[in-house]
LUMFILUM-876701 format. One record per residue (C-alpha): residue in three letters; y negated, z negated, x. Coordinates in steps of 0.25 Angstrom, whole numbers, padded with zeros to 4 digits, always signed. Example, Ala and Ser with C-alpha at 12.3 -4.5 7.8 and 13.67 -1.06 7.14 Angstrom:
REM LUMFILUM-876701
ALA+0018-0031+0049SER+0004-0029+0055
***
This chain:
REM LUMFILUM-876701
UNK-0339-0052-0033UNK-0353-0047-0038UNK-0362-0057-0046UNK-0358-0062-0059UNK-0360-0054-0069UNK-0361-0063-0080UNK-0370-0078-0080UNK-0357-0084-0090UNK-0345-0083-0097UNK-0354-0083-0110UNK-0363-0069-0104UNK-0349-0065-0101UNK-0343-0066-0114UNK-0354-0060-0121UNK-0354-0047-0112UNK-0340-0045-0116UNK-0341-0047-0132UNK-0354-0038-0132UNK-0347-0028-0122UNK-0335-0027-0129UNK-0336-0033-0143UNK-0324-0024-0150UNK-0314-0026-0140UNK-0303-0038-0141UNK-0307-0051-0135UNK-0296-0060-0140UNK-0283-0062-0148UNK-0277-0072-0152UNK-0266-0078-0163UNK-0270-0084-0176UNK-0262-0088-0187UNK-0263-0075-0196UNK-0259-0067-0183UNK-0267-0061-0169UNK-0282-0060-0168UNK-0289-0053-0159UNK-0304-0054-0159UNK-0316-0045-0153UNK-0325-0051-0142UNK-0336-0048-0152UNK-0329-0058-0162UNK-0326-0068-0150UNK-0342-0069-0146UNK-0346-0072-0160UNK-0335-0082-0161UNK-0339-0089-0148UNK-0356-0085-0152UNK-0351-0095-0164UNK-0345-0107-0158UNK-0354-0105-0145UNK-0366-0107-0154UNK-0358-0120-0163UNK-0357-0126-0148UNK-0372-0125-0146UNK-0376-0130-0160UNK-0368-0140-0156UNK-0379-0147-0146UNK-0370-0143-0134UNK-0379-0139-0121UNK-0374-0130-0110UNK-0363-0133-0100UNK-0359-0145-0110UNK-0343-0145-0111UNK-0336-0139-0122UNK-0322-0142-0122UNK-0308-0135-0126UNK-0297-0141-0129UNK-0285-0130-0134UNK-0274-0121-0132UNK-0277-0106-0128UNK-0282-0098-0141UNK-0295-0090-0142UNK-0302-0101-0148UNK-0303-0108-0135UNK-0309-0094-0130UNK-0320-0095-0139UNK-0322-0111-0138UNK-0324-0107-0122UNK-0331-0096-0123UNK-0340-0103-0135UNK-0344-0115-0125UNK-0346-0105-0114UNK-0356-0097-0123UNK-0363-0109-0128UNK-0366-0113-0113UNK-0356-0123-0112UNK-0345-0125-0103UNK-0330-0128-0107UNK-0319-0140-0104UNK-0306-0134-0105UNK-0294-0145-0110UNK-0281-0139-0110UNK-0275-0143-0125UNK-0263-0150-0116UNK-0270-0161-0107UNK-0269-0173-0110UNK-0277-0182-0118UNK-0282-0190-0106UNK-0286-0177-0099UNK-0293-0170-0113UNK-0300-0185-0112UNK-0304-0183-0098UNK-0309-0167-0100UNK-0317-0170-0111UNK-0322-0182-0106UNK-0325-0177-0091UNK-0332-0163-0096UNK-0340-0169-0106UNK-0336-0161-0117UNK-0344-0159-0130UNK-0335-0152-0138UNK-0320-0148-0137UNK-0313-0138-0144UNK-0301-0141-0149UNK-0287-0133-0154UNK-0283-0139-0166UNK-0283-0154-0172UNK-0272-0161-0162UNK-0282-0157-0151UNK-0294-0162-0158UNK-0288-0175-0159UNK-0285-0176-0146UNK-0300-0176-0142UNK-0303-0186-0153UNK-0296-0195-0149UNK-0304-0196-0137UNK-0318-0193-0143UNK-0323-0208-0141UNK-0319-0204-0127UNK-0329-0192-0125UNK-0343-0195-0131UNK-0346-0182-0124UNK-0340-0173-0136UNK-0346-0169-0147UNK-0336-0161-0155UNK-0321-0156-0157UNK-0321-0141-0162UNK-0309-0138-0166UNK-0301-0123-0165UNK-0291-0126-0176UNK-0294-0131-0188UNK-0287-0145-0193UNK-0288-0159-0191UNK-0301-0165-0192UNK-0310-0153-0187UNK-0321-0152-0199UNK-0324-0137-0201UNK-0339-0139-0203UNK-0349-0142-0190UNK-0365-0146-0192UNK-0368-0143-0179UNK-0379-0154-0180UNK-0370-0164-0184UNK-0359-0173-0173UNK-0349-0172-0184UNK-0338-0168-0186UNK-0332-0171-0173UNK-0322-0161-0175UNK-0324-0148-0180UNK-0318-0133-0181UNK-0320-0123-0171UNK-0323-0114-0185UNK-0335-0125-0188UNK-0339-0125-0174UNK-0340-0107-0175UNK-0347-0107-0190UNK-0357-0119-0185UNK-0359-0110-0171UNK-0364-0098-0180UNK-0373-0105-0190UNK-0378-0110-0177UNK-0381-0097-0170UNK-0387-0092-0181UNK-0396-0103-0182UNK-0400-0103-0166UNK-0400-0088-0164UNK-0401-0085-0149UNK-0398-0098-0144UNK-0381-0098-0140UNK-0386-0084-0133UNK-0396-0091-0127UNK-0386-0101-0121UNK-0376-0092-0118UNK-0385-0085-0108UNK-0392-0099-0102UNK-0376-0102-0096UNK-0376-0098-0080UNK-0366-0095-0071UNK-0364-0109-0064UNK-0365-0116-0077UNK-0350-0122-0082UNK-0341-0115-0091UNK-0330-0121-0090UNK-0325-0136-0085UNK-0310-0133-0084UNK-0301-0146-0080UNK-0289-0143-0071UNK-0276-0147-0075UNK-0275-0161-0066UNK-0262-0159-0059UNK-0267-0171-0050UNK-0277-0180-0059UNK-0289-0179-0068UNK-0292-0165-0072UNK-0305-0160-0065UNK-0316-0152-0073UNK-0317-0138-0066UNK-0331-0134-0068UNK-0331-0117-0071UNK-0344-0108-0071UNK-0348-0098-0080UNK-0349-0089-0067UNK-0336-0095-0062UNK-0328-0090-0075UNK-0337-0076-0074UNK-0332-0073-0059UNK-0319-0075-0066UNK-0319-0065-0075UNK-0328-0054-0065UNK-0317-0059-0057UNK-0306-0053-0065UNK-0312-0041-0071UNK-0315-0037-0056UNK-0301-0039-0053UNK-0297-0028-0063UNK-0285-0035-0066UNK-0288-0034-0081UNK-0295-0025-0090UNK-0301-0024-0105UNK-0288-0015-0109UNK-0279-0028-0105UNK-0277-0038-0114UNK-0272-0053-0109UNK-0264-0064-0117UNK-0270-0078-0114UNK-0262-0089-0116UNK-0265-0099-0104UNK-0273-0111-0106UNK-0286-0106-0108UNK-0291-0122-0103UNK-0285-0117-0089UNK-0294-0109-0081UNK-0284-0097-0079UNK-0286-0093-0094UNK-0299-0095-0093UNK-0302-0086-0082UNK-0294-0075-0090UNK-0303-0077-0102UNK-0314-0075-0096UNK-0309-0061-0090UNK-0305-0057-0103UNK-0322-0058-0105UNK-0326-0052-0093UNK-0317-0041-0094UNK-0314-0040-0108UNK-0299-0041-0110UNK-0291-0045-0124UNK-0287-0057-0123UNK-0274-0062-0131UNK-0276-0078-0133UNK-0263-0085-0137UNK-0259-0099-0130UNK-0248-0101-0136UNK-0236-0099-0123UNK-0226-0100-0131UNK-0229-0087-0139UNK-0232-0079-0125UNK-0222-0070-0125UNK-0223-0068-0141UNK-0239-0065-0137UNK-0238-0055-0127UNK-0228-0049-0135UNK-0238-0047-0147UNK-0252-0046-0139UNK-0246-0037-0127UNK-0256-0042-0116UNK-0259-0034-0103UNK-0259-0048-0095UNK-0256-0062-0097UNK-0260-0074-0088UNK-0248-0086-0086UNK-0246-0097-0078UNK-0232-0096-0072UNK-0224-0104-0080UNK-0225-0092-0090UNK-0220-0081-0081UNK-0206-0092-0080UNK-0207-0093-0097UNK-0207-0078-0097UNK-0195-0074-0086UNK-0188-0086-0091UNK-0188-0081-0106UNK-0186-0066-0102UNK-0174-0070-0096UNK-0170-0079-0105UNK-0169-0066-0116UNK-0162-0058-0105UNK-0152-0068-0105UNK-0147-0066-0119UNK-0143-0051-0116UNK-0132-0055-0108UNK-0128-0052-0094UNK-0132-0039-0095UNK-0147-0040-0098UNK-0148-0052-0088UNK-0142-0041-0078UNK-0153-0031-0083UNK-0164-0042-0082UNK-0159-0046-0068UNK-0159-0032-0061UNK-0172-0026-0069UNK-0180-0038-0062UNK-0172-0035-0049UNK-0177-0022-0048UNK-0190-0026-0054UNK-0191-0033-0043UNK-0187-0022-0031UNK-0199-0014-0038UNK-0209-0026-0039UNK-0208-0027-0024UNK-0209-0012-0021UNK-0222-0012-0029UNK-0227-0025-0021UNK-0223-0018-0008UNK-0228-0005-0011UNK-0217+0003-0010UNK-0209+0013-0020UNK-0197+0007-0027UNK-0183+0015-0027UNK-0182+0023-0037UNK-0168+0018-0042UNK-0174+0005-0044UNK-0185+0009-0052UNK-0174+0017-0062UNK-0165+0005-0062UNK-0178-0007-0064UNK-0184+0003-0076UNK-0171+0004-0083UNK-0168-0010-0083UNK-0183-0015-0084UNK-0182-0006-0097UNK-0170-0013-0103UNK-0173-0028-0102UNK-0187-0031-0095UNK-0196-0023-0102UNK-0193-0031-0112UNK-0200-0042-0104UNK-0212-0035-0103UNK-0212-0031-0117UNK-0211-0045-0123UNK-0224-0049-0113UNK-0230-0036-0123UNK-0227-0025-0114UNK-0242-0024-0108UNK-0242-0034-0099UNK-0250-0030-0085UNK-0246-0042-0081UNK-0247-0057-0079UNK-0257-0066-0072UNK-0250-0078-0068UNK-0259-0091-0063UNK-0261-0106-0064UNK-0250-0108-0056UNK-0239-0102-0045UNK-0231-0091-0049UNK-0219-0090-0041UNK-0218-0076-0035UNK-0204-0075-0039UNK-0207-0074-0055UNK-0219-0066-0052UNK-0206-0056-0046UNK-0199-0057-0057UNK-0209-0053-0066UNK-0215-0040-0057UNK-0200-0037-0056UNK-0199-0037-0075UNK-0211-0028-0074UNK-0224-0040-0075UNK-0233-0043-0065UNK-0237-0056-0064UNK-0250-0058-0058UNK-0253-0072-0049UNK-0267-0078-0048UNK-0273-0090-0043UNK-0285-0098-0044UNK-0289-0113-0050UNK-0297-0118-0061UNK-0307-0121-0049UNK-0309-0106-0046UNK-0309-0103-0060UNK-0296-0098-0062UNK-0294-0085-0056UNK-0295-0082-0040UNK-0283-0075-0035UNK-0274-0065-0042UNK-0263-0054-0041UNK-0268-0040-0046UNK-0259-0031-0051UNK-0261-0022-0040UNK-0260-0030-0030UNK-0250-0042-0032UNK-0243-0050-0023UNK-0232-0061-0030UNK-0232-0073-0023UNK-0247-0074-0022UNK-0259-0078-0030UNK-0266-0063-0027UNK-0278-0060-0022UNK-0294-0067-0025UNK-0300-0061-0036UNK-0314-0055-0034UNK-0324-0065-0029UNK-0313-0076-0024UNK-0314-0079-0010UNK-0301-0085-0004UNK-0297-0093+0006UNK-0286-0101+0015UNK-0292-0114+0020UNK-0284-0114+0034UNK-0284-0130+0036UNK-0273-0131+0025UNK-0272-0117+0017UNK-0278-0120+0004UNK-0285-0110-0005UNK-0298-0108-0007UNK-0308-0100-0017UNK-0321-0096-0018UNK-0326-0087-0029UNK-0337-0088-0041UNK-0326-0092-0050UNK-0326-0107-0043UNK-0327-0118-0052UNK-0340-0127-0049UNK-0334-0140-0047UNK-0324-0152-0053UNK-0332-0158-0066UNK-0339-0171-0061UNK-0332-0172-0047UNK-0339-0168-0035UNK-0329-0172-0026UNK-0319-0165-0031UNK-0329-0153-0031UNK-0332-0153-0018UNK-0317-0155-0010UNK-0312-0143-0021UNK-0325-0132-0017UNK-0330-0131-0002UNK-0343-0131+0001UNK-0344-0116+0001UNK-0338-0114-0011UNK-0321-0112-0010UNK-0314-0118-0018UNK-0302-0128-0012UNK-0289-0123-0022UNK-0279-0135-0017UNK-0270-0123-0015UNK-0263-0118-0003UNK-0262-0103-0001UNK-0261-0092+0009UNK-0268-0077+0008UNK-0260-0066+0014UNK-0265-0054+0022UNK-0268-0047+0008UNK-0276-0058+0001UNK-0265-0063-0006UNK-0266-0078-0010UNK-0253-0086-0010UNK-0253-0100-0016UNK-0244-0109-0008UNK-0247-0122-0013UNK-0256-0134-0020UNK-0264-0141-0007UNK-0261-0155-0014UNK-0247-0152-0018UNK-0241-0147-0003UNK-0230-0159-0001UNK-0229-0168+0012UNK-0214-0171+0015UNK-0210-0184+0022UNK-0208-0176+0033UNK-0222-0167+0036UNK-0217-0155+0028UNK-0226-0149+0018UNK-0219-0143+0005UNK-0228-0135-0005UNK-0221-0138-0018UNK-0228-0126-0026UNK-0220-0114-0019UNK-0207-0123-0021UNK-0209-0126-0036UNK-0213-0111-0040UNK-0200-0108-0033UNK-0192-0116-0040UNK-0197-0111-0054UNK-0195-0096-0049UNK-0181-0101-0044UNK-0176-0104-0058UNK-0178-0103-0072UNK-0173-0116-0075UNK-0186-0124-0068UNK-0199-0125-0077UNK-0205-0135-0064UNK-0204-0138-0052UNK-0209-0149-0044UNK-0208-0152-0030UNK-0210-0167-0023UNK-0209-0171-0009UNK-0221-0175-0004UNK-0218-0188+0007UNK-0203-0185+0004UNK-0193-0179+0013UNK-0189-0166+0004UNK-0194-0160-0007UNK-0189-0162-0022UNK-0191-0153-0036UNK-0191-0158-0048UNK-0187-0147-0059UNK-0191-0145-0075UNK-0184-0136-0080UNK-0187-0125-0090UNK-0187-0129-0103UNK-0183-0115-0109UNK-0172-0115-0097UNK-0167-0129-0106UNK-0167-0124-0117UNK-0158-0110-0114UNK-0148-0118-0108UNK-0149-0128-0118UNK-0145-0119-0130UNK-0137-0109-0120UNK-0128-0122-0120UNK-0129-0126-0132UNK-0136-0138-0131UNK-0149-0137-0138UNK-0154-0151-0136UNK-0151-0151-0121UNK-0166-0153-0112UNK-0171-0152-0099UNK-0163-0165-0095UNK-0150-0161-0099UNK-0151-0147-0095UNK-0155-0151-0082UNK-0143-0160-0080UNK-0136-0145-0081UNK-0126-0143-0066UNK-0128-0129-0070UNK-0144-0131-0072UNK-0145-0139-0059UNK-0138-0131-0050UNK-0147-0119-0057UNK-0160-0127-0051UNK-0153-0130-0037UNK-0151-0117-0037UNK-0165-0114-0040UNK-0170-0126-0028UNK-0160-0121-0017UNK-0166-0105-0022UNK-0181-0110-0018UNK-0174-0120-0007UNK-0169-0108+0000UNK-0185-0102+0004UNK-0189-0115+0008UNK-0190-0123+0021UNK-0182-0135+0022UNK-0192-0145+0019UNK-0197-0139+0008UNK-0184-0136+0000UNK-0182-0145-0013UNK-0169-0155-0009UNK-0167-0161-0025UNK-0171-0158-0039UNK-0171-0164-0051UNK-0173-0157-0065UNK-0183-0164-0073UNK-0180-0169-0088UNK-0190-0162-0094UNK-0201-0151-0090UNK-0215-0156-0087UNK-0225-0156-0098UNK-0239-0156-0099UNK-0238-0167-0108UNK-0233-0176-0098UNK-0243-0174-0088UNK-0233-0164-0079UNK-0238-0150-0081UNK-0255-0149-0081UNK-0258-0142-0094UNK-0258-0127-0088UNK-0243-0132-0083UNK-0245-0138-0069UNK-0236-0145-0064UNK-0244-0160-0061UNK-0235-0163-0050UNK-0241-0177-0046UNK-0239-0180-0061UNK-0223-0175-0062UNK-0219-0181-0049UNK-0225-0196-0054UNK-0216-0193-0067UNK-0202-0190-0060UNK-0206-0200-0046UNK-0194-0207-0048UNK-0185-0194-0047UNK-0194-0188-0037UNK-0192-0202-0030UNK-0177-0201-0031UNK-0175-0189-0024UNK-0176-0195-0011UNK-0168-0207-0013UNK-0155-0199-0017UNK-0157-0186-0009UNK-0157-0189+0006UNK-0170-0187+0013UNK-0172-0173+0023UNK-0177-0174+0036
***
């Protein structure tokens, strides 16, 4: 790609509310009802606080931290720090304690935002643990949080976000010229952000993120062409996880509406109302969504789940024309519009009938429901990239798709197969600058000449396509020499069965592989009340003859297209699904395999003692 066209986030952000000033920046839900505000009114919201931050003493690149749910006001903490030369630590509102500590702690924070109260007192419990930090600002009024602020004065610890914005404009207009001033000392290789990943296997690392790393980004994107100003996206994901971040940061480049609502259990409820041209999920949200679709088809009897059946059949014989290039039969056209308009439509319009379509990441989308939901009419758009790479590095297009895959490198990505053992590796501005206060780690992660080492295993097709095959560090060593990548077989047995919520597959050292299965907790609860027994759980349920031979049914499915030593030979149904606040699922819902096979080692253990070993 060219040159960058802006030094910073902060130039960037200012070119689009004086370019733009009238148009929708945001909306978002309040208790009197939706909001929507102008990117004019977002710049002098952010002018505000950005300018209470610097009254404040805090110098540039000092750590500003955020520690809340995905709502506009994290939008404008950000993009205040960002303004006011500083960079920001990201703390998803679901770590735990220990890791908040550790964040804070290892960033050297001077300030946090916080969402409300409970999480206020989270950090101050820790405070005598973090003399770094100055000041809690809190978004939600409550609590402690005092709603005056003397900028000169250390107390109150705790104060509003509101304070914190009424100070900041006393300020400015005290100090004319001087947050414009800092604005435009920031350059492109100063920090913006320090993002932590999600620790699947230890201590979160801080990923240091340029300015000019999250401006590639959004030049990135708007080169792409994939959206536009006329769309409008709903943003729900974790805006602490560099995938949200990297598509609030297109909004700016390209000027996009942007619907922020992070409640997931009102998404259906919020496409419905809002009516976005494209939404960005993580895969467990495409299951949600098939699952409760098919759930209401279900209640129409036999007849509607025939109708459901055969529209997503013939969906499908059209979805694989399109992707071959050829012309469907026109009596399969007449017979998919006919069905598609009695009962699949209605999919589309509960998703607000003006989706363009879905951009799915953060994890591996089986290709199988990414089928299933070309064949209702919603495309389903795979990307890939890591927090290191800034997010965004390899997607589908809407033009040129292929299921299976992760899609092709966005402008400017360099991409690569490492022939001594078929890892992954990027190179592109977007690059993060290093791991937070560990060289080492830095230099086995970046080659000298600048690629980035993914830990992922992949292959790239005669087209460019890029296809994920599995985690370096996760490929497991059977007892017998055979290697078993447990990735493919886990996404396989989610797409094989409604029922399975997770899948985990163990075998390393051992003579076969094992899967341990969560199931779906809306699953539960269906058969639950459909048998009326309302208190029944995952437990009991599972304990079902009918429910297990529904799974083996599902294992010998994925079994059938694989070789020998890699087909799972037992199962076991977990008593519960895994949680985040158990240390199983990473907070943007990764499975931390090391930590769910040390929970259930003695089942795991067990296995090989009552099943006779394979050769």
């Amino acid at each position: 790609m060219a040159s960058a066209s802006f030094r910073s986030v902060a130039e960037m952000f200012l070119h689009r509310v004086s370019s733009t000033p009238d148009s929708e920046a945001f909306t978002f839900p309040t208790d009197q009802g939706w909001r929507t505000i102008t990117w004019e009114e977002t710049g002098a919201r952010v002018a505000a606080l950005a300018a209470g931050l610097l009254g404040l003493g805090l110098q540039a690149e000092q750590r500003g931290a955020i520690l809340c749910s995905t709502r506009v006001e994290w939008i404008l903490a950000d993009l205040a720090i960002l303004r006011a030369g500083m960079a920001t630590t990201t703390i998803h509102p679901q770590c735990t304690d220990a890791e908040c500590e550790h964040i804070l702690g290892d960033s050297e924070s001077r300030v946090v935002f916080t969402e409300n109260a409970e999480q206020t007192a989270r950090i101050e419990a820790m405070r005598g643990r973090l003399p770094w930090l100055r000041r809690v600002i809190q978004i939600q009024p409550g609590g402690e949080a005092s709603h005056d602020l003397d900028l000169g004065s250390p107390r109150p610890f705790v104060v509003t976000m509101a304070a914190l914005d009424e100070a900041g404009r006393a300020w400015e207009s005290a100090h004319p010229g001087e947050l414009s001033a800092r604005s435009a000392a920031v350059q492109p290789e100063h920090l913006a952000t320090l993002m932590y990943t999600s620790g699947t296997t230890g201590v979160p690392k801080g990923v240091e993120l340029t300015h000019d790393a999250w401006v590639y980004e959004g030049e990135a994107m708007d080169a792409l062409g994939l959206m536009t100003p006329a769309d409008r996206q709903l943003l729900f994901l974790p805006l602490a996880h560099s995938f949200a971040k990297a598509l609030q940061v297109a909004s700016i480049r390209i000027g996009i509406s942007t619907v922020v609502d992070g409640r997931h259990e009102e998404l259906v409820r919020t496409m419905s109302l809002t009516r976005p041209t494209f939404v960005a999920a993580v895969p467990r949200v495409f299951e949600k969504l098939l699952a409760g679709m098919e759930a209401r088809v279900d209640q129409r009897g036999a007849p509607g789940r025939w109708a459901w059946r055969r529209s997503l059949a013939l969906g499908g014989e059209l979805s694989r024309a399109r992707q071959e290039g050829r012309r469907p039969g026109r009596g399969t056209m007449l017979r998919h519009a006919l069905l598609d308009r009695l009962i699949v439509s209605r999919f589309r319009q509960a998703l607000g009938g003006r989706l363009r379509f879905f951009i799915s990441g953060a994890a591996p989308l089986s290709r199988e429901l990414a089928e299933l939901f070309h064949a209702a009419g919603v495309l389903v758009l795979e990307g890939y990239g890591l927090t290191e790479s800034s997010a965004a590095s390899v997607v589908n297009r809407p033009e040129r798709f292929r299921f299976g895959t992760v899609g092709l490198p966005l402008p400017g990505v360099e991409l690569r197969i490492d022939p001594a053992d078929g890892e992954i590796l990027l190179r592109s501005r977007g690059l993060m600058r290093g791991y937070h206060g560990l060289p080492e780690d830095t230099a086995a992660a970046l080659t000298p000449d600048g690629w980035l080492r993914t830990g992922d295993i992949g292959t790239i097709d005669g087209d460019g396509f890029l296809t994920i095959t599995d985690r370096k560090k996760e490929l497991i060593k059977t007892s017998g020499g055979k290697f078993v990548a447990p990735r493919p077989i886990e996404d396989g047995l989610r797409a094989a069965s409604p029922w399975i919520a997770e899948a985990l597959v163990h075998g390393e050292s051992r003579a076969f592989v094992v899967a341990l299965l969560a199931l779906d907790p809306g699953q539960v609860k269906r058969w639950a009340q459909e048998h009326h027994r309302p208190a029944a759980d995952a437990a009991e349920v599972g304990a079902e003859p009918e429910v297990i031979a529904e799974l083996q049914a599902a294992v010998d499915r994925v079994n059938s297209k694989r070789a020998a030593h890699e087909q799972v030979r037992a199962f076991a149904i977990l008593p519960r699904g895994l949680t985040v606040e158990e240390g199983e699922l990473t907070p943007t819902m990764k499975m931390k395999r090391r930590a769910v096979e040390e929970r259930y080692r003695e089942l795991l253990d067990g296995f090989y003692l009552s099943v006779a070993d394979a050769p």
